[in-house]
Backbone as CSV, one residue per row, in Angstrom:
resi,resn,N_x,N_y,N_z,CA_x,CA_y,CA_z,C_x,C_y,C_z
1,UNK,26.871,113.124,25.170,27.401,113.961,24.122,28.107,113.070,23.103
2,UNK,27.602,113.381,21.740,28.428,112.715,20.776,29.458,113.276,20.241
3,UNK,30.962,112.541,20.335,32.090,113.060,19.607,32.297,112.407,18.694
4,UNK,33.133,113.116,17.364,33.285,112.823,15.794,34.536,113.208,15.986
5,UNK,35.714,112.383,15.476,36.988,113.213,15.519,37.831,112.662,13.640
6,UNK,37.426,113.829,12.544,37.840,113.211,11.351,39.338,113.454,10.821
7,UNK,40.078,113.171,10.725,41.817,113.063,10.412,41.075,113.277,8.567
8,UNK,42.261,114.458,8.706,42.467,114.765,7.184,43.693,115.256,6.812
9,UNK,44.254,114.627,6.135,46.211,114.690,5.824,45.901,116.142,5.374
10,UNK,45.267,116.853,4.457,45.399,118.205,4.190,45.117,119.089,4.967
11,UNK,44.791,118.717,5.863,44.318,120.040,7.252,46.012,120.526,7.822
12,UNK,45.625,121.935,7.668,47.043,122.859,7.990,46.979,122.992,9.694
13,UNK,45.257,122.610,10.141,45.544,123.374,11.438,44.129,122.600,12.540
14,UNK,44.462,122.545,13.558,43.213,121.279,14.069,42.244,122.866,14.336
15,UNK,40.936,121.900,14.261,39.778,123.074,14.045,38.401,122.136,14.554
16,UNK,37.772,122.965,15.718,36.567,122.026,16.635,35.235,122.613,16.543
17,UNK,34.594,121.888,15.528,32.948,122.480,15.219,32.157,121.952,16.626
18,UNK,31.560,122.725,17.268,30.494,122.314,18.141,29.392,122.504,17.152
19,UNK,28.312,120.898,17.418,27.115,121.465,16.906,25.930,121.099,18.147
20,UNK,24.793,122.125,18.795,24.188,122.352,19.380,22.785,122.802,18.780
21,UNK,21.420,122.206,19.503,20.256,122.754,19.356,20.435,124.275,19.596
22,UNK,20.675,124.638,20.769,20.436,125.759,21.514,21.955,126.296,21.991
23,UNK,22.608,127.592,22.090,23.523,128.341,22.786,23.212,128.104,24.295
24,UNK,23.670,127.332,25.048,23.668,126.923,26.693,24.884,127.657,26.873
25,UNK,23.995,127.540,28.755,26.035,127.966,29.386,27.252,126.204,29.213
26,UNK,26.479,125.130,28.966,27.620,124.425,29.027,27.870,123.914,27.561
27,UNK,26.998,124.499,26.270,27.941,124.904,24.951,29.284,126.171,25.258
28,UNK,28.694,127.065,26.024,29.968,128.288,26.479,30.812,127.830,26.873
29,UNK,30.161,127.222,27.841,31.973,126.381,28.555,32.679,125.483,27.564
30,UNK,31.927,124.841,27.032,32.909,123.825,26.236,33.664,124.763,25.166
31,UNK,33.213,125.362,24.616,33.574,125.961,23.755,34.675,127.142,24.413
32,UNK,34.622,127.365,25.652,35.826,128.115,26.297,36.841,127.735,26.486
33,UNK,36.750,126.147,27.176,37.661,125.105,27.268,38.683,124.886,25.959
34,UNK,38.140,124.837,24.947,38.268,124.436,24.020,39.211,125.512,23.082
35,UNK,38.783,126.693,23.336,39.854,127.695,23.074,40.636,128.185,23.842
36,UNK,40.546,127.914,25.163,41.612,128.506,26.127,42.624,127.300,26.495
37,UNK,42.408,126.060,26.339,43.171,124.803,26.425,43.464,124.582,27.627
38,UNK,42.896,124.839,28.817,43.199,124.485,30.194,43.769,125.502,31.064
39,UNK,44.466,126.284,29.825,45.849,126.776,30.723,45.802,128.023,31.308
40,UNK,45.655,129.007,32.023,45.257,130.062,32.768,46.622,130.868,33.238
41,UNK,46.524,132.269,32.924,47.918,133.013,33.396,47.666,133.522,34.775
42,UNK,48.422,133.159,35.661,48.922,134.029,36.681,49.658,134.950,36.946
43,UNK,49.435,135.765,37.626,50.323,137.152,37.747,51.223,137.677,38.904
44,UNK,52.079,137.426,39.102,53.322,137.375,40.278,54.053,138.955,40.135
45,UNK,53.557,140.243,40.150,53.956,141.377,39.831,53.811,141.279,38.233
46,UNK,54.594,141.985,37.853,54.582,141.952,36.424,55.017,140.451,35.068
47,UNK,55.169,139.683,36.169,55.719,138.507,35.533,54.580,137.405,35.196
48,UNK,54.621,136.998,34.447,53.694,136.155,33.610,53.441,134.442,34.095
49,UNK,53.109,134.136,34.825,52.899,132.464,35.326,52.030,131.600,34.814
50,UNK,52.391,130.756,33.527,51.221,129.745,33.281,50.730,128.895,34.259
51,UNK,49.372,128.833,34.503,48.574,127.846,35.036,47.684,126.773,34.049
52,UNK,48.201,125.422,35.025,47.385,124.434,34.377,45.922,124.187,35.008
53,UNK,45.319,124.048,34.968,43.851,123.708,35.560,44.166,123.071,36.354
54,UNK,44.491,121.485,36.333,44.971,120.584,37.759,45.996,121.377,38.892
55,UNK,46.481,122.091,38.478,47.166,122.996,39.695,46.571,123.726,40.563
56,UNK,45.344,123.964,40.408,44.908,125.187,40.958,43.914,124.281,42.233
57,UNK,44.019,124.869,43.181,43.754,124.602,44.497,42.156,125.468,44.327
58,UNK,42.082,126.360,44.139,40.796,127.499,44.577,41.171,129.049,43.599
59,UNK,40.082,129.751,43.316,40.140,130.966,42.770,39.416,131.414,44.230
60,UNK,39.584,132.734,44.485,39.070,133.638,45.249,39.017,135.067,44.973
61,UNK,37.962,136.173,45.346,38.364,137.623,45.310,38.536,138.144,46.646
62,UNK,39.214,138.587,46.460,40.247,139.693,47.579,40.279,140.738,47.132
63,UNK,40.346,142.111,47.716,40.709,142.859,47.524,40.334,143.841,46.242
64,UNK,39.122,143.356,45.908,38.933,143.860,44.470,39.444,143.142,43.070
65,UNK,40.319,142.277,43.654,40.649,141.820,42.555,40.515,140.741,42.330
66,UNK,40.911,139.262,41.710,40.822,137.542,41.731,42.390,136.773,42.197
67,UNK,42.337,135.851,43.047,43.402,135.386,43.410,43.180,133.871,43.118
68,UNK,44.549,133.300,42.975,44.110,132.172,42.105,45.835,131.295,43.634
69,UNK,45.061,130.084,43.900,46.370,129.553,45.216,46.221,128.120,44.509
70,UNK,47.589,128.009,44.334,48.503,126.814,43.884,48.824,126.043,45.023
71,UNK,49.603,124.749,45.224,50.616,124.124,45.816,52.251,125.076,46.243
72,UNK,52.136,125.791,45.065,53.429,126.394,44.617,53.013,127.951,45.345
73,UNK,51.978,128.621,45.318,51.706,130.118,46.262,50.524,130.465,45.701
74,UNK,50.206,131.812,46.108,49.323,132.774,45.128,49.531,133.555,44.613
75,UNK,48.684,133.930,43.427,48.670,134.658,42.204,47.733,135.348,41.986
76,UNK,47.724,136.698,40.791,46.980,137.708,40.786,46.109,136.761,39.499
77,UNK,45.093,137.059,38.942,44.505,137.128,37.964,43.517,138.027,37.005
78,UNK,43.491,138.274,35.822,42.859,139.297,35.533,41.525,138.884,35.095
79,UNK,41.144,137.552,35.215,39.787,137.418,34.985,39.093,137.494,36.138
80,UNK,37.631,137.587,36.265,36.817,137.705,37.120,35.936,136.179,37.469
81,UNK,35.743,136.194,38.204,35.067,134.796,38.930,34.203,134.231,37.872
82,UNK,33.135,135.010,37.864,32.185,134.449,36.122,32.649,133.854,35.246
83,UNK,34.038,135.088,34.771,34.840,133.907,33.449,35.444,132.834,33.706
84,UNK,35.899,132.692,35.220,36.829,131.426,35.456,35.720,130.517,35.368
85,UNK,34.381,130.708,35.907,33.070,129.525,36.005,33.052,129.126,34.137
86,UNK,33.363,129.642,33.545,32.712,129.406,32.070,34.387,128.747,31.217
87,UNK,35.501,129.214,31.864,36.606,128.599,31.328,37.183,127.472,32.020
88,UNK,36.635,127.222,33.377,37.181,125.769,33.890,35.992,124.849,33.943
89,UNK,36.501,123.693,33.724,35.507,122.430,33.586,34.735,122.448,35.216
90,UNK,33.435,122.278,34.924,32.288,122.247,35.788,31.963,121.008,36.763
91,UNK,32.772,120.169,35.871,32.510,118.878,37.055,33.824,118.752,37.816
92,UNK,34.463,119.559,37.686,36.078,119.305,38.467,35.953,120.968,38.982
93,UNK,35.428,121.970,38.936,35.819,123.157,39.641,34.183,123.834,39.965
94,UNK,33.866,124.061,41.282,32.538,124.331,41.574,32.813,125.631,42.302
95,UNK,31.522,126.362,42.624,31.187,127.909,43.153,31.160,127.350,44.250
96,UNK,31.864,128.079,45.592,31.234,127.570,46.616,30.914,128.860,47.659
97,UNK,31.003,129.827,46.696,29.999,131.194,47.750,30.521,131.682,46.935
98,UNK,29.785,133.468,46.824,29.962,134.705,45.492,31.468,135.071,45.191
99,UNK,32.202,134.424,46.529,33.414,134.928,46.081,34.084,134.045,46.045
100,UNK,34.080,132.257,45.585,34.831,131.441,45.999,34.652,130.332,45.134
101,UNK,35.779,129.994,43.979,35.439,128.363,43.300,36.823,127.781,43.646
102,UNK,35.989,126.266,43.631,37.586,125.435,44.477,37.246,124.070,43.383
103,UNK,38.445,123.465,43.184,38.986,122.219,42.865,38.469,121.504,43.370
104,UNK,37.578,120.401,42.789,36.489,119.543,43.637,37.980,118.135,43.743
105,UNK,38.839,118.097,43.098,40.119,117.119,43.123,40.784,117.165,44.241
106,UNK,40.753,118.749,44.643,41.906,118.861,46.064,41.077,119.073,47.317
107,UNK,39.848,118.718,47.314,39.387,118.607,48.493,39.789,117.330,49.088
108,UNK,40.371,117.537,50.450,40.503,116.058,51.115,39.659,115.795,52.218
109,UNK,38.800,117.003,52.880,37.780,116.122,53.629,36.640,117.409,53.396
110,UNK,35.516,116.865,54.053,34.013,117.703,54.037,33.436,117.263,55.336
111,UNK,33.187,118.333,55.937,32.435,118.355,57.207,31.033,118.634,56.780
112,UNK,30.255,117.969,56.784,28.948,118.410,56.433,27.773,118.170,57.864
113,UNK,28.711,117.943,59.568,28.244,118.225,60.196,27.214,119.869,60.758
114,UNK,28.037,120.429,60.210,27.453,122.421,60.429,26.115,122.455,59.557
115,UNK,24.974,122.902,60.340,23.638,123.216,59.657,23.867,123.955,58.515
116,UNK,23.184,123.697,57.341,23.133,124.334,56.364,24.077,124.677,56.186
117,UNK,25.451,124.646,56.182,26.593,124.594,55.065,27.716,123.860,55.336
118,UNK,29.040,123.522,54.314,29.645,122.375,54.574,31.146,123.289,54.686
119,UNK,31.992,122.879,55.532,33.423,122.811,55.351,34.050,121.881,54.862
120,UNK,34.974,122.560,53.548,35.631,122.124,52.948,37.223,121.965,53.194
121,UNK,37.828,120.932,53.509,39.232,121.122,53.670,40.231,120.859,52.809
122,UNK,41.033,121.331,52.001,41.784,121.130,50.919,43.351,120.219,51.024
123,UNK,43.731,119.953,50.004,44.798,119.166,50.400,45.830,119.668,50.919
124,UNK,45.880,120.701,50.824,47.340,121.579,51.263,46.796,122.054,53.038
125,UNK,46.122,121.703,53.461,45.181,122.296,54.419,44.491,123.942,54.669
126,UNK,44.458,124.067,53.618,43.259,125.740,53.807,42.186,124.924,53.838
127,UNK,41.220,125.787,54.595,40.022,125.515,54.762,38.812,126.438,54.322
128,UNK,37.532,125.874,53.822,37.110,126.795,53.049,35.368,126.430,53.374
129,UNK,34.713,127.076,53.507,33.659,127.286,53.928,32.326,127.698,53.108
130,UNK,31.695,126.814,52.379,30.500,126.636,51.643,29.323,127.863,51.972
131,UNK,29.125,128.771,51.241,27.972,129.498,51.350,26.430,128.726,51.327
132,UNK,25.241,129.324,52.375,24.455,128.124,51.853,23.572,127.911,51.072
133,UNK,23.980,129.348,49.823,22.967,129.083,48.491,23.489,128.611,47.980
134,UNK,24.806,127.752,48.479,25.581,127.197,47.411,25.224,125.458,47.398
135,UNK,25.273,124.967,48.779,25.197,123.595,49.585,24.459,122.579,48.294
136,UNK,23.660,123.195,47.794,22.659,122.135,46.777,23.111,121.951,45.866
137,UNK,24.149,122.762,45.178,24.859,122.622,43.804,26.111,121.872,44.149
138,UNK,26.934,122.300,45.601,28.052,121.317,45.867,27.824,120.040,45.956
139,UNK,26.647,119.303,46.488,26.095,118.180,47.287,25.872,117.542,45.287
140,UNK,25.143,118.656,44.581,24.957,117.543,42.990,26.291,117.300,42.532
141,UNK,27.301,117.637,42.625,28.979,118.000,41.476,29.217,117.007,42.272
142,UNK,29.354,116.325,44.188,29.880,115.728,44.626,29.291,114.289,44.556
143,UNK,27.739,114.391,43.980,26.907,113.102,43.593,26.257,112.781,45.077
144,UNK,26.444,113.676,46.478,26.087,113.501,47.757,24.388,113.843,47.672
């Protein structure tokens, strides 16, 4: 990917042209990234919790709804799994079953002894368990 970055003393306000052949999902993402700036709200009852991207351990759904687990606890979220895939960076946060994306940073070990799918163990120690339509897309993000 080629970046251009032009400084102009009269610019009131920074402003990021993507230019693309084609509308892809990873023009979407960038371009999500890019307006959402990393940062993701969590929801602790009615109270408002910024999240940074490097904080986040795993998104999950529970309960009908999206849960998002920190170092620090868990949190509600009002986006749905899809949008978190298209607003967090792809080579640092992967799907790892319909209901499950994790921090490819805070994994600290992988069992990839178990047929057809891998356990994942995180740094905080939850453990998390690879669906196995997933195994082929984890194995490319991890370069395995």
């Amino acid at each position: 990917m080629k970046v251009e970055v032009r400084i102009d003393p009269d610019c009131t306000q920074v402003s990021a042209v993507i230019t693309a052949p084609a509308l892809t999902d990873e023009v979407r993402a960038l371009a999500a990234r890019l307006e959402g700036g990393g940062v993701l709200t969590g929801w602790q009852g009615n109270s408002a919790v910024p999240l940074e991207a490097e904080a986040i351990l795993r998104c999950y759904g529970e309960n009908k709804g999206v849960r998002v687990q920190t170092a620090g606890g868990v949190l509600d979220l009002k986006e749905r799994l899809y949008e978190l895939e298209g607003k967090l960076d792809r080579h640092t946060f992967v799907r790892i079953s319909n209901s499950e994306i994790v921090n490819l940073r805070k994994v600290a070990a992988l069992d990839l002894s178990l047929t057809g799918t891998i356990r994942l163990k995180l740094t905080d120690g939850t453990v998390c368990y690879a669906s196995r339509r997933y195994v082929k897309k984890i194995k490319e993000a991890l370069g395995l």
